[in-house]
BADRENVEX-584234 format. One line per 5 residues: their letters; for each residue x, y, z of N, C-alpha, C, CB. Coordinates in steps of 0.1 Angstrom, whole numbers. Glycine has a CB too. Layout:
A> X:Y:Z:X:Y:Z:X:Y:Z:X:Y:Z  ...
This chain:
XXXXX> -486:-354:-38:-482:-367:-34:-473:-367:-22:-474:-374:-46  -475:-375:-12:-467:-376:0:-464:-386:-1:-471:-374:11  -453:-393:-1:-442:-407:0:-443:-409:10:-427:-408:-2  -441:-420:19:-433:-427:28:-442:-418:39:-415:-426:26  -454:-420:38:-461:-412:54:-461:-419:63:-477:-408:54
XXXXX> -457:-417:76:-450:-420:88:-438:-429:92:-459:-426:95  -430:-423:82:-416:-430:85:-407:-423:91:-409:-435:73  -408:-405:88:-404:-402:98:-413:-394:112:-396:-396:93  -410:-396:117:-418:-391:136:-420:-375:130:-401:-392:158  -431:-370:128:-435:-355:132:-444:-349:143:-441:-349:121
XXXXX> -439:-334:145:-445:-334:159:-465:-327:157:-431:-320:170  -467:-327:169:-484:-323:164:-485:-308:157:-497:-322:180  -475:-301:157:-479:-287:148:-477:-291:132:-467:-272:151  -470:-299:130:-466:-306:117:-477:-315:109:-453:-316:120  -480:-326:117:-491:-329:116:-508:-320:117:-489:-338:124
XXXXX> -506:-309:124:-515:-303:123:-518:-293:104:-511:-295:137  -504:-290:102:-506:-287:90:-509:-298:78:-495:-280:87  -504:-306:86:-507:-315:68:-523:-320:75:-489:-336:61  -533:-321:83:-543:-320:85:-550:-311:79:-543:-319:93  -547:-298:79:-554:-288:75:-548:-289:56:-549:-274:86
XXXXX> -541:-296:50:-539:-296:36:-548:-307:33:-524:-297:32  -552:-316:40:-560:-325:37:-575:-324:37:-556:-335:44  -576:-313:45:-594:-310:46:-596:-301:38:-600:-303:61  -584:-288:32:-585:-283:18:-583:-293:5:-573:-273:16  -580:-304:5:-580:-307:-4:-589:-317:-9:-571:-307:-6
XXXXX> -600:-325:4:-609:-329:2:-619:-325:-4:-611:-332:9  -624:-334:-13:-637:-331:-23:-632:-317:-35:-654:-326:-12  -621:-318:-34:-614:-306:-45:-605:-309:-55:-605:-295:-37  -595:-319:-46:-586:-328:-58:-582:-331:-52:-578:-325:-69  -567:-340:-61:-565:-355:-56:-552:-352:-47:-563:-368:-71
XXXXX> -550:-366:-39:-536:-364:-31:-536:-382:-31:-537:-353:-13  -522:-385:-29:-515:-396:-29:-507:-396:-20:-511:-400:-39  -509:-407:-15:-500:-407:2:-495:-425:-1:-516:-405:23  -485:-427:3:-478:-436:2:-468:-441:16:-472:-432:-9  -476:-453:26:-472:-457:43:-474:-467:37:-480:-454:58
XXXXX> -461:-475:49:-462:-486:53:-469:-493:64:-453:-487:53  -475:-482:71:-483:-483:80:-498:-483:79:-479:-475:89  -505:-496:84:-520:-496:79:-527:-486:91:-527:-514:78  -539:-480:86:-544:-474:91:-547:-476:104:-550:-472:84  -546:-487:107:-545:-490:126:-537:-482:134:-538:-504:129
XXXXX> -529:-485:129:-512:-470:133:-515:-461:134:-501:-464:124  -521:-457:124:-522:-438:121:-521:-429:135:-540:-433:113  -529:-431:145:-530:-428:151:-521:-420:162:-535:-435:150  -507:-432:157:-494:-429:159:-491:-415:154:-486:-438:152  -492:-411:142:-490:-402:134:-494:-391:143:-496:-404:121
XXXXX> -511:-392:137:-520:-378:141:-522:-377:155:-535:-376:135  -516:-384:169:-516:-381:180:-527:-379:185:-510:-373:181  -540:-381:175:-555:-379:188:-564:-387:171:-563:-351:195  -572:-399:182:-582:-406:171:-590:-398:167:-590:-418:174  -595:-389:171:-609:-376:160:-600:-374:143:-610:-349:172
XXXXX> -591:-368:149:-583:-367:136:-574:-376:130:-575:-357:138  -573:-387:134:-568:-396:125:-582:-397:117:-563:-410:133  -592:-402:128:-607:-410:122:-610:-401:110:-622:-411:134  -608:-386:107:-610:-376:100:-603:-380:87:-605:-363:108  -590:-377:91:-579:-381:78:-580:-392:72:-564:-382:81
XXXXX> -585:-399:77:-584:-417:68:-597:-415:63:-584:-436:80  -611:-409:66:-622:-409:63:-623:-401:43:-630:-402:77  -613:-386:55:-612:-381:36:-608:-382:28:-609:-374:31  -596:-397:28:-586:-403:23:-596:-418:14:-574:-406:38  -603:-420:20:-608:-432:15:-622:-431:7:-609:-441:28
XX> -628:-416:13:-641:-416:8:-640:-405:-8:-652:-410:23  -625:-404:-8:-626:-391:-19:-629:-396:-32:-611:-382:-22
């Protein structure tokens, strides 16, 4: 479970890991993420749309 995803600012190596925990854990088991920010934002987060478009895809389609 991840609370409160993008409330605080992380930099792209940070985001780069919780990327790579999300592509392990797609189609394997579950994860719960919890933002106030709609997926329009994200982008904010993951710093490049491939990998946002990635994370929201494995996030929605699991």
């Amino acid at each position: 479970m991840i609370d409160d995803f993008g409330y605080v600012k992380q930099n792209r190596e940070e985001m780069e890991v919780l990327f790579t925990l999300l592509a392990h854990r797609y189609e394997r088991g579950s994860i719960l993420i919890t933002s106030n920010l709609p997926f329009s934002k994200w982008e904010q987060i993951f710093k490049d749309p491939m990998t946002t478009a990635a994370a929201i895809d494995w996030l929605v389609s699991s």
